[in-house]
N, C-alpha and C positions, 0 to 999 in steps of 0.2 A: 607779357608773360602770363601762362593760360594759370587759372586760381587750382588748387588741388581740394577736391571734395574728404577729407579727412575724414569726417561724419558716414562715408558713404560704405554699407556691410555687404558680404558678401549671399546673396539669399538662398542660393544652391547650398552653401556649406551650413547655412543657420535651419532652412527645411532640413538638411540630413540630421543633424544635433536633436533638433525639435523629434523627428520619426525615429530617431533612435532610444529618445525616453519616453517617447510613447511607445513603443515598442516592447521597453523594458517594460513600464504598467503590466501593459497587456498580458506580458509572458509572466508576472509576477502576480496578478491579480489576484491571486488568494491570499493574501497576506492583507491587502488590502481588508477584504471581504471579513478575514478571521480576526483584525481589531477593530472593525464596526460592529461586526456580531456581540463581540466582547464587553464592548460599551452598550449596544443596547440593551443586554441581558442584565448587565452590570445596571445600569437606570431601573431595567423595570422588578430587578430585586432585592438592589439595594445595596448595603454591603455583605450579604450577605454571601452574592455571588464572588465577588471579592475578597472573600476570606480565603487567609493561606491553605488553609485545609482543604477547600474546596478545589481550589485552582490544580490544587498537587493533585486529588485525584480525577481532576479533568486530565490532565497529562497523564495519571497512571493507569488511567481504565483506556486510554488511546492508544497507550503505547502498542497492545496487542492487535489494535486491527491495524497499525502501523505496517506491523510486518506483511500484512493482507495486502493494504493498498499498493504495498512496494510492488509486491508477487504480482499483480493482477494489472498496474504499470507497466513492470517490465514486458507483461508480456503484450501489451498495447504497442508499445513502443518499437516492438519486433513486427507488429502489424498481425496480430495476433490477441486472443485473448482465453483467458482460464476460469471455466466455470467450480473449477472443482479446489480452487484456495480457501474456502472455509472449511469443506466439510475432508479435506487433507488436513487441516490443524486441528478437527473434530477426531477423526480419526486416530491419527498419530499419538494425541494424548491420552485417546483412552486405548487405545494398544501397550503403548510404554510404559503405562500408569499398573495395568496389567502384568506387563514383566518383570517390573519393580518389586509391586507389591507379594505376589500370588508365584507366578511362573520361574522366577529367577531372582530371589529376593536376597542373592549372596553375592549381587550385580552392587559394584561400586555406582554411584550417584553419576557421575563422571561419564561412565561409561552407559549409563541410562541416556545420557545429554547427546555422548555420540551415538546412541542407537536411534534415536527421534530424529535427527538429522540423516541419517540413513535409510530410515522407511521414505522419508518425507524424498527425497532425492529418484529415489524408487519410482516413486508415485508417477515422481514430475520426471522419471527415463521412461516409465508405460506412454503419457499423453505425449512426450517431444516422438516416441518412437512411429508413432500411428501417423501424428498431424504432419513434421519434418520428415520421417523416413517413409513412410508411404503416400505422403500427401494427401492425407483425410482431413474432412470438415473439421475447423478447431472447437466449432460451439458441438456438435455432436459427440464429437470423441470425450471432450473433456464434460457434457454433461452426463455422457454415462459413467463415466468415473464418479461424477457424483453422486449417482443412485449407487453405485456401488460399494464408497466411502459411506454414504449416507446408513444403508440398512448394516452392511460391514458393520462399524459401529455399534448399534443396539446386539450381533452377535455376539461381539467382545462381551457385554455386560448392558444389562439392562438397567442396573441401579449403578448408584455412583461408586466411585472406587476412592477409598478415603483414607483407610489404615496402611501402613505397611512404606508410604511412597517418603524413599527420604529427604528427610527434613534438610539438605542443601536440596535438593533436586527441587523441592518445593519453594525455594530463597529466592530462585535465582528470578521468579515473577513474583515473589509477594511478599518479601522484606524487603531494609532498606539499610543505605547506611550513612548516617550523618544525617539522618533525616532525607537521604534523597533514594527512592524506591532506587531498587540493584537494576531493574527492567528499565528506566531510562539509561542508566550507562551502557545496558547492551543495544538498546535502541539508537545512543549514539555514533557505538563502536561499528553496529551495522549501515549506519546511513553512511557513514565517513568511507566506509569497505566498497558499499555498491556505489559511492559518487567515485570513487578513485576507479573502478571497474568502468563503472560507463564515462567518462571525461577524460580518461589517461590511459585507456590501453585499447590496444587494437579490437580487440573481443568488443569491446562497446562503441568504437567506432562503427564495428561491422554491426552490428544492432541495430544504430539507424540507420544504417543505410539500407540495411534489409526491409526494416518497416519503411523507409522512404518509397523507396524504389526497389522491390526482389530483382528485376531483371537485368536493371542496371549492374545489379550488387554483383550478379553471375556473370557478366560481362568483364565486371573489374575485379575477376579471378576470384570473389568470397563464395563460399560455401553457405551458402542458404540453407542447407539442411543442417549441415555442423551448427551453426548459430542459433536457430530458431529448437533445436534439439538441446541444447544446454540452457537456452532461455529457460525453458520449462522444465529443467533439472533445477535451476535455483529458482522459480517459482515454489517446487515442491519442497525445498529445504527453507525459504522463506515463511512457509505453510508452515512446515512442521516448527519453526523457533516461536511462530504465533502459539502451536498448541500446548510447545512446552510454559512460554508465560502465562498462557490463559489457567494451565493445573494451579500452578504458584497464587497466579492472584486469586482463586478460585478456593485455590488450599486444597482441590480433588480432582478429579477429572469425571466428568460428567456425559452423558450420553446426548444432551441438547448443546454442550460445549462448542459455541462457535455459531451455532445453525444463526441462518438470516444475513451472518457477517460477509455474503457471497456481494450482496448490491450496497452494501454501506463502502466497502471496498471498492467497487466500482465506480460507484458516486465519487468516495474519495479522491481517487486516480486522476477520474477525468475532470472535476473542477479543479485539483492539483494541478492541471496543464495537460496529463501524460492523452494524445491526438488518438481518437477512435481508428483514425486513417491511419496511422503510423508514424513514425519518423523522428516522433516528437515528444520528449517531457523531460521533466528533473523529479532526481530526487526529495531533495530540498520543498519542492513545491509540493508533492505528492503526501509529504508526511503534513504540509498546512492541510491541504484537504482532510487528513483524519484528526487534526486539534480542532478544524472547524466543525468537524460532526457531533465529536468530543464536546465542544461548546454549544452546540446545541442541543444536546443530547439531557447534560446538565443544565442547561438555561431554561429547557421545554420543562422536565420532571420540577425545575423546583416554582415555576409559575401555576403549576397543579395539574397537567396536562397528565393523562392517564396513561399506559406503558400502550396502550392503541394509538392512541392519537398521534404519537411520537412516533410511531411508526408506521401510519397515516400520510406524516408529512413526511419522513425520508423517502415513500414510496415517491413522494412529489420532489423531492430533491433526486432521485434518479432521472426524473424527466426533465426537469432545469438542468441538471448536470449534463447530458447530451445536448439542450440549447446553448448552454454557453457556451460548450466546446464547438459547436457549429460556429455561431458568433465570434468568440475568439479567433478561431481558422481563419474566418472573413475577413477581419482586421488587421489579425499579422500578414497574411498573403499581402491586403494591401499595402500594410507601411512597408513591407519588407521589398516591393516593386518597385516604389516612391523613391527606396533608397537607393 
């Protein structure tokens, strides 16, 4: 009677289990990265860094380049990208802040909130209409939209805009309630809106497959220009929700409002996962990438580091941020073969 090896696994099915959570690492890896950060910052400051105050406004000063990193994600993800998501929520706010205050100062708050969402959608139908509907360069199109947001701007107003903007319109980034800023609950109304967009509707299916593969995508009946033209419609209204909380936590709107937040946004994105190549990223992981900047941001200023220095090194987190998205690529392609 032959003996039965009870002991004996099966190694095909235990390699895929094993590449399937390295896989997940991989594809989560910022979460990782953003509680070691945490801890080391937290060791080299003490508790200090670890006080409630502080933590809340590591999360409240993110939440605004939150909506950036989404903007400048999603449009990665379509295999595309947007130079002009800062200085669209630069803009935006100090145009609105504008018609509030000065131009139309008989404007319900409300109806300020839908006017910021309206220019910003604008913006982002100018850049979808040239790059998707005429097929132009996305980095040239959308960095002249930049200079043009950029100077735009300083003609709206030179000095800041302060008086006049009402006081919800100003709540809705810089108060709180229960002790919790009002801007995380929109931040998590929005994450919750664009995961169910891209994971559960067709519109987001076609997104990666665009940024995957365009040609395939046009093969299998999507519209590459419809898709990649509304990307950059909700890049610009993603823009503008950044400029509306940036007035609020701000308490003005300012003409330097935003500037720089163009490559912190980027950085953010693509250490968040969201693929230079396309195809590829989450939500979820894209908003780590801006608590992890957030975290460093606040871990660098309070170890002494001068407002250069810090941004010194994010110019160096820009250029890590494409190596590990490179590296990353390398590794999921592999386990994802293996499997």
């Amino acid at each position: 009677m032959s003996e039965v090896n009870v002991d004996r696994e099966d190694p095909p099915a235990e390699r895929g289990t094993v590449d399937d959570i390295k896989l997940f690492l991989v594809d989560n890896f910022i979460w990782v990265l953003l509680f070691g950060s945490t801890l080391v910052f937290g060791a080299i400051n003490g508790s200090a860094f670890f006080n409630v105050s502080n933590l809340r406004f590591v999360v409240f000063s993110t939440v605004t380049l939150s909506f950036l990193v989404v903007a400048e994600g999603l449009c990665l993800i379509s295999g595309n990208f947007d130079l002009s998501v800062g200085q669209t929520a630069g803009f935006t706010g100090m145009l609105n802040a504008l018609l509030l205050a000065e131009l139309a100062p008989w404007m319900p708050w409300y109806l300020g909130v839908l006017t910021i969402l309206i220019v910003g959608a604008v913006i982002g139908a100018f850049n979808g209409f040239f790059v998707a509907g005429l097929g132009l360069n996305p980095f040239l199109i959308t960095l002249g939209t930049y200079l043009v947001l950029q100077y735009g701007t300083l003609e709206v107003s030179l000095d800041p805009i302060r008086d006049g903007i009402p006081a919800p319109y100003l709540a809705i980034g810089g108060e709180s309630v229960a002790g919790v800023p009002i801007a995380i609950f929109v931040l998590i109304a929005g994450a919750g809106l664009f995961y169910v967009i891209l994971r559960r509707t067709k519109f987001g299916s076609n997104v990666y497959s665009v940024g995957g593969d365009p040609d395939a995508s046009k093969r299998a009946g999507i519209s590459v220009t419809n898709t990649v033209f509304w990307v950059f419609v909700l890049s610009g209204v993603l823009s503008a929700v950044s400029g509306l909380l940036y007035t609020g936590f701000l308490g003005s709107a300012t003409p330097g409002m935003a500037d720089g937040s163009l490559f912190l946004a980027f950085a953010g994105a693509v250490i968040g996962g969201a693929s230079l190549s396309g195809g590829r990223g989450s939500i979820l992981n894209m908003i780590g990438g801006a608590l992890l900047i957030g975290v460093f941001d606040a871990g660098l200023l309070m170890t002494g580091a001068s407002g250069n220095q810090v941004n010194i090194f994010f110019g160096f987190l820009v250029i890590a941020a494409v190596i590990v998205n490179r590296a990353r690529e390398a590794v999921s392609d592999r386990l994802t073969m293996s499997g």
